[in-house]
N, C-alpha and C positions, 0 to 999 in steps of 0.2 A: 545549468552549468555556471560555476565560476568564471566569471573572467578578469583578466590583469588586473583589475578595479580593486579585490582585495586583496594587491601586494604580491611581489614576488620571492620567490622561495631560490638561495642561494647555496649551490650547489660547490662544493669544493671534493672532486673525486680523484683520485689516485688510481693509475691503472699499473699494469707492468711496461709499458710499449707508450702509455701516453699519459698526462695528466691534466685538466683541464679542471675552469670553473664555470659553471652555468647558471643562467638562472631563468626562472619555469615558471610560468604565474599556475592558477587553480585547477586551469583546466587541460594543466598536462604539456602545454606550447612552451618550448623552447624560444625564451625572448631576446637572450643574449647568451655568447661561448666564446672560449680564447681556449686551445690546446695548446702544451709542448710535448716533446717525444720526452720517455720518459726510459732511463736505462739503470742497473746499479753500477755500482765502481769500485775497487778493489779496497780492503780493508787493509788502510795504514798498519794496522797492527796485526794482521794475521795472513801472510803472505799464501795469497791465493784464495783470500775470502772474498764474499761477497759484500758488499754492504748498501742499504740507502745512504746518500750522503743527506741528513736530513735538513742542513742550512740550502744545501742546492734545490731542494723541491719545495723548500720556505719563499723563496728566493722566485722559483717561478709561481708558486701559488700567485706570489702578490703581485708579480708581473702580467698575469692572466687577470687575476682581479681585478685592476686597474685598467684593462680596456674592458671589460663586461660593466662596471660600473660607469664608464664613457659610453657604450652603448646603450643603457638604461634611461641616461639622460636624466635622475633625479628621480627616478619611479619610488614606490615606496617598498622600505623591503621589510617581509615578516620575521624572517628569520634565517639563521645561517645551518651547515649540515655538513659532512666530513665521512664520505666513504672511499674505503682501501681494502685491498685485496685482503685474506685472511692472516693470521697467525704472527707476523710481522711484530716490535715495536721494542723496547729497551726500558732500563733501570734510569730513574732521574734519583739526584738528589731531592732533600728539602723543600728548595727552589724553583726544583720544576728542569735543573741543569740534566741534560742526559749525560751517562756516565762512561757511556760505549757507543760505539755508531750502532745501529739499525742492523744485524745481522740480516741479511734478504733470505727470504724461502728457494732462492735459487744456489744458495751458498752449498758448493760442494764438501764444505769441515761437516756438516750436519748426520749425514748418512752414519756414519760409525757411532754417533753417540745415539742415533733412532735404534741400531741394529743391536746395541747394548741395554738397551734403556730395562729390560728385566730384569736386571739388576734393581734396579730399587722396586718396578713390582711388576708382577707378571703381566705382559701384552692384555691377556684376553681378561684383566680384572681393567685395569685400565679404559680396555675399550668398554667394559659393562658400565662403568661408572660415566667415563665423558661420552660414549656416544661414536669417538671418530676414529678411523682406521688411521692406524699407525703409518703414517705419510712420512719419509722423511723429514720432510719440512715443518712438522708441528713443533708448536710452544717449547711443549716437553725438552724436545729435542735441544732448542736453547739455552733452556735450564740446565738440561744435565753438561753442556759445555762448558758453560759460566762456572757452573760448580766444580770440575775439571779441570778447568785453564784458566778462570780469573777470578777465585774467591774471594782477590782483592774489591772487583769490583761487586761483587754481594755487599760484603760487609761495609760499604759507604751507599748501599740502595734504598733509598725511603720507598716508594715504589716501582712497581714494571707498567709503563702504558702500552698499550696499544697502538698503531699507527694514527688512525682517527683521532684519537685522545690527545695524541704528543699533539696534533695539530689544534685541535677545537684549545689544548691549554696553551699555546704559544698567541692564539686570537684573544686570550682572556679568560678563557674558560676555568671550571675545580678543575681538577686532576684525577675523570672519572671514568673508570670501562664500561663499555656496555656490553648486556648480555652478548651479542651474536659475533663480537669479538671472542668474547670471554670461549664461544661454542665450538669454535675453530681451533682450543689452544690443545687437547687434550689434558688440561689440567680444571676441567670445571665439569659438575654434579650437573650432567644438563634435563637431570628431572628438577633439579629446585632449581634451575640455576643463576646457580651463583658457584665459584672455587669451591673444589672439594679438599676440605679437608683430610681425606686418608689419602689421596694425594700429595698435596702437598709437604703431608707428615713422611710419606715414603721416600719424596724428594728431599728430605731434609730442610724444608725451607718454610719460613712462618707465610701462612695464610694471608696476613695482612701486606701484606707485599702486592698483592692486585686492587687491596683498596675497596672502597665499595666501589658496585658496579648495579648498573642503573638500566631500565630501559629502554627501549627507544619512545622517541618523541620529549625524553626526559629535559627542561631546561636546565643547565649548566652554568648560565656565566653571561656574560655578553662581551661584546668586542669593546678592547681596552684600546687609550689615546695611545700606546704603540703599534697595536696593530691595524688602527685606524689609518698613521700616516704612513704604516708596509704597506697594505692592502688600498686604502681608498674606500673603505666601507665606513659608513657612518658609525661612531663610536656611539655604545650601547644598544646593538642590533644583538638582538636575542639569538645564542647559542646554544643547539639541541643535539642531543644522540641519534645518529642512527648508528653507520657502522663495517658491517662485511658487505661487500660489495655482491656476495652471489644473493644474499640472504634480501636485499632491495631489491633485486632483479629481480630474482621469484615475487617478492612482493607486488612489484609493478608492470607486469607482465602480467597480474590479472586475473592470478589462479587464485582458485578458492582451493579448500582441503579435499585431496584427494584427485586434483586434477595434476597430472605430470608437467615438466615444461622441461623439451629439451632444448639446451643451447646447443648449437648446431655450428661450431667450427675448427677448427686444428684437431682440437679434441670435444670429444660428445659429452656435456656433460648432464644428466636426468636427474631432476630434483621434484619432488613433492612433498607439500605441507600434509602434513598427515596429524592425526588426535593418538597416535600410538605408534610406537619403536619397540625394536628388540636387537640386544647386540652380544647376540649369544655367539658358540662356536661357527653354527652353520654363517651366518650373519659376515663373519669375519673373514670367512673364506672367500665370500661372494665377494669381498670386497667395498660393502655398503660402508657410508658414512653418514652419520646421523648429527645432525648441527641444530642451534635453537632458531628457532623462525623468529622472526621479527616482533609478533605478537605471543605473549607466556599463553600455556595450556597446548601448542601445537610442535611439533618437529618436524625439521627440513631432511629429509632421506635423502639421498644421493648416491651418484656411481659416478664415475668416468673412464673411458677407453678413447684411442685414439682414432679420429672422424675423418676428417677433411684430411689431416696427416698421412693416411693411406693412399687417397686420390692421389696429393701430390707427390707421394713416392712415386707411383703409379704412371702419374703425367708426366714426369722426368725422363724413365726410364722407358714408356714406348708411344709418346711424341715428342722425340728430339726436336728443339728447333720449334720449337710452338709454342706461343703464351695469350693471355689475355683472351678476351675474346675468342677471336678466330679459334685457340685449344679448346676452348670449355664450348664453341658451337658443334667442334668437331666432336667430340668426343659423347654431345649428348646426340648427336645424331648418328653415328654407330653403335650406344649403346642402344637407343628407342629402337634400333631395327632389328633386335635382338629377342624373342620371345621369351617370355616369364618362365625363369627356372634355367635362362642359358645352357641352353643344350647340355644338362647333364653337369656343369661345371660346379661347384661348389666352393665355397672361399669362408676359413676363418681368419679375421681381419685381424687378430692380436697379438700383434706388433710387438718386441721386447720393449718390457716399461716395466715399471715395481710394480705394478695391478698383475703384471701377465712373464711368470719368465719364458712360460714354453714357447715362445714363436710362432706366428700364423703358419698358416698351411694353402693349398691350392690342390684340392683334387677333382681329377676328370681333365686333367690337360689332355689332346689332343692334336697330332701332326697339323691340323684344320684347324685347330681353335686362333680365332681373330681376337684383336685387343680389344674390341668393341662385345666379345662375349665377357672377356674378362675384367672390361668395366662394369656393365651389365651385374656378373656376379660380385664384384665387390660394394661394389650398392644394396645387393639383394642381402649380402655378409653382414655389412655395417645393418643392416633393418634388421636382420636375425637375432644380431649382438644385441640391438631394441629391445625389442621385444622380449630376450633372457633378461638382460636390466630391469623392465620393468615387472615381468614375474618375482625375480627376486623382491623388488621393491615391495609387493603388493604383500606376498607373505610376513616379511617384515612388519607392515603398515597396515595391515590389515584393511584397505580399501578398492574400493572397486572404479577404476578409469570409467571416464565415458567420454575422453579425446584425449590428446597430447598436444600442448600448446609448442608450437615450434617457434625459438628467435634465434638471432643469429647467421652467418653467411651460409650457411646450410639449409637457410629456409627460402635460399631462392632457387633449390635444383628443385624443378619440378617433376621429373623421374623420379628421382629418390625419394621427394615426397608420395608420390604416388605405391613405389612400393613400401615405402614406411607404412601406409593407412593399410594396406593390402596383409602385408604381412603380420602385424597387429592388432588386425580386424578392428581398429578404430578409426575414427576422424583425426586428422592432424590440422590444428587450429591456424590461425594467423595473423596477426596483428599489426593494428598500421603504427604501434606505438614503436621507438626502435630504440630510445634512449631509458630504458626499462630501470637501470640502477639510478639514474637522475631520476627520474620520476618516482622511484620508491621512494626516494630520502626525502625530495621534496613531500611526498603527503606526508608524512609525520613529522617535516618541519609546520606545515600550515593545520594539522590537531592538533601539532603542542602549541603552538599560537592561541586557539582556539576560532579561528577561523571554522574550522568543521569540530564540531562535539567526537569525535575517534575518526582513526584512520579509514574505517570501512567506509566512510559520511564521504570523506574527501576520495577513495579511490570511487565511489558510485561515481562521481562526475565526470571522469574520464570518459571519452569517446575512443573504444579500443580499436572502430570498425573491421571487426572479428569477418575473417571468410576461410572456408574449409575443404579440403581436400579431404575426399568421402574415399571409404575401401573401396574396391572392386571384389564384389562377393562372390562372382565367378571364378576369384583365384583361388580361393578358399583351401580350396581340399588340396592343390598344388603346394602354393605356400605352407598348409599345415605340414605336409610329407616331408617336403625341402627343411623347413625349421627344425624335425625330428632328425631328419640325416646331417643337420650341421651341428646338433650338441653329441649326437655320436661320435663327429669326426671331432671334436673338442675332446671329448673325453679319450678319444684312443691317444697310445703314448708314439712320440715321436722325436 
């Protein structure tokens, strides 16, 4: 294993809720961190937008920077990295001037221009070409608003960055996208990827507007004598790509192709690197989304439904008056005394969200049914949901599981772990690593260093101390029956 000895890898990550800078030596260790909370705020110009203010998150970057590089005490550093949630980023001029705030993917103006967007070409050719389910929040979507309500600001746009980008070019950096941005936007060919052009043509807008777009690990630039005295980082510290922030995750979390990994919190979200996609009709319906992995020649599959968000509907409404602790001991201790298959109860967990309009359901209520069956069963619902997820997946992707790696606050119920492995006749994996998108960026900042010859070189060092929650193969024939009786009660209309 690497250790601190060859430099650490700086970490500049953007979250929705928080934003922090890190930095990690070789082997994975978290050497130094500074977070602030992180929120959007109303768009000066479009009453009821959302937007990044993006001097405010400059602003704490370098304020986080500046005690991470007090905490390093002079260590040496390889290099620097920039991940941010997906789809995100705006038009600069010339200059590198952005021309609009940051439109956030939480921005409520977006839905109407997603819900029109066949207008310039049909949903399901879109999806065949980018890969990704029509989200309101995709790229696309900003596009067609800009073109709509500010053509003024097109026609002064030299390029569109990406979140990671606007930041890595404000440190010094070209003015460059990289792929797993680019896979999130709905506007890019994510078999070659790169921008698709009949896209782009459909949208009316030239190609070169995204710029080239690079891969990761790709160097950029290095930190300039401005960002030096923002930040506190050594001027001329080499600046690399990575990028979307799920797309590191899944990286650093361990999986190799074909092994799933669900994040496990508010919402469930299943992602595997897979050697083949498909984003036909059926494809579209499920709800998959297909994104570029980290490394060319593989695809990141995806779904999500809502996880944890259930429970805590759940824990509102029947333990009044209980939090922390004491609810979640209480709550695992009447659902554990509850036997497999809760007494006949049944639970589809899906929740109104754009994935899902029909509304979950709860059948087999009973005068006698306790809350401790109906947590029981909605544990057993969310494993169900699992398990449909990764079927779908696997058709898609053409590969075959042989565990689910779980991260996330969902990987600490160990019921639910239990029936997750149960219900999907797999192992559910577990790792001691927990800062998984820090740790992605950092390996491909220390191969593009060349500290490790490729990424695969530097994630072998990692110590993941992997342990597994095995099926229970005695449930087998129970769970298989209960899993057939919960896509029936899906599919019936209500």
């Amino acid at each position: 294993m690497r250790s601190s000895t060859a430099g650490l890898a700086l970490v500049f990550d953007c979250g929705a809720t928080n934003l922090r800078v890190m930095a990690m030596d070789a082997g994975g260790n978290v050497v130094a961190a500074k977070a602030f909370p992180n929120s959007t705020t109303e768009d000066p110009f479009w009453k009821g937008g959302r937007i990044w203010d993006l001097e405010q998150l400059w602003q704490k970057f370098c304020a986080a920077s500046k005690e991470v590089m007090a905490q390093i005490k002079g260590q040496p550093i390889v290099g620097l990295s920039v991940t941010t949630f997906g789809v995100d980023g705006t038009f600069v001029n010339e200059q590198g001037q952005a021309l609009y705030p940051v439109i956030s993917w939480q921005c409520p103006r977006l839905s109407a221009y997603m819900e029109g967007i066949h207008r310039y070409m049909p949903v399901s050719e879109l999806y065949r070409i980018s890969g990704v389910y029509p989200h309101a929040f995709n790229t696309i979507a900003k596009m067609a608003w800009f073109k709509e309500e500010r053509p003024d600001v097109l026609a002064k746009a030299h390029r569109f960055l990406f979140l990671p980008s606007l930041f890595l070019h404000k440190l010094g950096g070209a003015p460059v996208n990289d792929t797993t941005m680019l896979g999130t936007s709905m506007m890019g060919d994510l078999r070659h990827r790169q921008p698709s052009e009949a896209i782009f043509k459909a949208m009316g807008l030239p190609v070169a507007l995204f710029g080239e777009v690079a891969e990761p690990g790709a160097r950029i630039g290095a930190v300039c004598p401005q960002a030096t005295r923002a930040c506190g980082i050594p001027e001329g510290t080499a600046l690399y790509l990575s990028g979307h922030d799920t797309q590191f995750a899944l990286w650093g979390s361990g999986a190799e192709p074909g092994q799933p990994v669900l994040s496990s919190g508010t919402w469930e979200i299943l992602m595997v690197r897979s050697k083949s996609f498909s984003a036909g009709e059926q494809d579209l319906a499920s709800g998959l989304t297909t994104e570029a992995d980290a490394l060319p020649g593989l695809y990141n599959i995806g779904q999500n439904w809502l996880g944890s968000g259930v429970l805590e509907w759940f824990s509102r409404h029947f333990y009044p008056g209980m939090q922390g602790d004491a609810l979640y001991q209480k709550m695992m201790e009447e659902a554990a005394a509850v036997a497999p298959g809760s007494k006949g109860l049944l639970v589809d967990p899906s929740f109104y969200n754009e994935l899902s309009q029909g509304g979950g359901q709860i059948k087999g209520l009973r005068i006698q049914t306790s809350r401790g069956e109906i947590y029981r069963a909605l544990l057993e619902g969310l494993s169900y949901r699992l398990r449909e997820g990764l079927e779908q997946m696997q058709q898609a992707g053409g590969f075959h599981p042989d565990r689910i790696i779980v991260v996330g606050g969902g990987s600490k119920n160990e019921l639910w772990n239990q029936i997750r492995a149960a219900v999907c006749g797999l192992p559910m994996q577990f790792i001691g690593q927990t800062e998984t998108t820090v740790l992605g960026a950092a390996i491909f900042v220390f191969s593009g260093a060349g500290i490790f010859r490729q990424p695969e070189e530097a994630r072998a060092q990692i110590n993941y101390s992997a342990r597994f929650v095995e099926p229970d193969k005695s449930l087998a024939a129970l769970y298989e029956e209960r899993y057939r009786a919960y896509l029936a009660l899906k599919s019936t209309p209500h």
